[in-house]
VMD Tcl script that draws the C-alpha trace (Angstrom):
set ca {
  {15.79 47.43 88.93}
  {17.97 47.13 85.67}
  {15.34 44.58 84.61}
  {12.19 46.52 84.95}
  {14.25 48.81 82.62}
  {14.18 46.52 79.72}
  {18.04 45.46 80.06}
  {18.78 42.48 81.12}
  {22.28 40.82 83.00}
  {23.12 37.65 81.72}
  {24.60 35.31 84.32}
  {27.60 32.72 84.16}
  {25.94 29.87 81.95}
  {24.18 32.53 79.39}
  {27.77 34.47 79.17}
  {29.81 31.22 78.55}
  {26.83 29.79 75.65}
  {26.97 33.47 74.34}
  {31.21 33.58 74.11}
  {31.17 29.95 72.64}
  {28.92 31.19 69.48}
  {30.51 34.22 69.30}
  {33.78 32.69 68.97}
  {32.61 29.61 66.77}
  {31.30 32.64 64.06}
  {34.79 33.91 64.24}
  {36.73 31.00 63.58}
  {34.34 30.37 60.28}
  {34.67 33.70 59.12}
  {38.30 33.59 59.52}
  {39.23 30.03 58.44}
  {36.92 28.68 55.50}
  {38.03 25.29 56.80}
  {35.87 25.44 60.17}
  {31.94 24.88 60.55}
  {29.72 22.10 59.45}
  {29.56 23.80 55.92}
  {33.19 24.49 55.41}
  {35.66 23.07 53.19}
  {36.62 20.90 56.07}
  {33.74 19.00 55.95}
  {34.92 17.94 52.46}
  {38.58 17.54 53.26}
  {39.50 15.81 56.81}
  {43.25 17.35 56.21}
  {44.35 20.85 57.25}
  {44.48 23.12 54.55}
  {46.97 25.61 53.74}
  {45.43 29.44 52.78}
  {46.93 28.99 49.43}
  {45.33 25.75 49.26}
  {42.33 27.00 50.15}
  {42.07 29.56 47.64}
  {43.24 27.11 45.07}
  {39.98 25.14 45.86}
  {37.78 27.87 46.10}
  {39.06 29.10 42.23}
  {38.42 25.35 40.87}
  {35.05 25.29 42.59}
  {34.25 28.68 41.14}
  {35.78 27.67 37.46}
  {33.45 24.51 37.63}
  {30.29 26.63 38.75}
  {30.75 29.29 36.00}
  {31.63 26.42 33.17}
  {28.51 24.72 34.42}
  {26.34 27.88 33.98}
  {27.83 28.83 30.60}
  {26.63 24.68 29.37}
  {22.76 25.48 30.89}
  {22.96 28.83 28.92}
  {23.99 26.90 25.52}
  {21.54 24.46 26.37}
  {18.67 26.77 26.79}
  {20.11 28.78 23.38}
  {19.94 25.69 21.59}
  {16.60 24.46 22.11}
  {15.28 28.21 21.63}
  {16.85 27.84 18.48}
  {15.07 24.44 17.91}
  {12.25 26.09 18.73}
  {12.03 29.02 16.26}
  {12.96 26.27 13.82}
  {10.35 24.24 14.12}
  {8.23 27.26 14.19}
  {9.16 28.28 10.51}
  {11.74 30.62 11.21}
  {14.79 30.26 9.05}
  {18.25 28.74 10.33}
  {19.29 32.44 10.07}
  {16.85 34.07 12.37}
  {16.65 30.76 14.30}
  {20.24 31.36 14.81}
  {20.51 35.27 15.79}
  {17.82 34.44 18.43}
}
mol new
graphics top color blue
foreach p $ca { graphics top sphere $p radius 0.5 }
foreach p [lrange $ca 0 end-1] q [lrange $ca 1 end] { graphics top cylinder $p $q radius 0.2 }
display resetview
């Protein structure tokens, strides 16, 4: 009867599957260091939190550095651009 309500029971094998993901999203959004994606996919040692975070900082400090070049980059060869344009190297420059 419970079915032609729209709810449905889940038996034994659909209960375990369900607790398995449930618990395998837990652990990843707990410890960084579990899932395919994680940092232990990278590393095949156990990490520390504080090593961890240490990793996570570098890897942020080396995606931010990166950005700030592709900015510089682009800057530049607007400047290049307005040069070769006719603009002077002052306006080229402020650009």
């Amino acid at each position: 009867e419970s079915r032609r309500k729209g709810r449905h029971t889940l038996d034994d094998n659909e209960s375990v599957t369900m607790l398995r993901q449930l618990l395998r999203l837990r652990q990843a959004c707990c410890h960084p260091q579990v899932g395919k994606s994680g940092i232990g996919s990278i590393q095949r040692q156990v990490l520390s939190m504080e090593e961890i975070l240490t990793q996570l900082r570098e890897s942020a400090v080396l995606e931010c550095e990166e950005g700030q070049r592709l900015v510089v980059s682009a800057l530049n060869g607007l400047a290049a651009l307005a040069l070769l344009q006719g603009s002077d190297v002052k306006r080229a420059v402020e650009r």
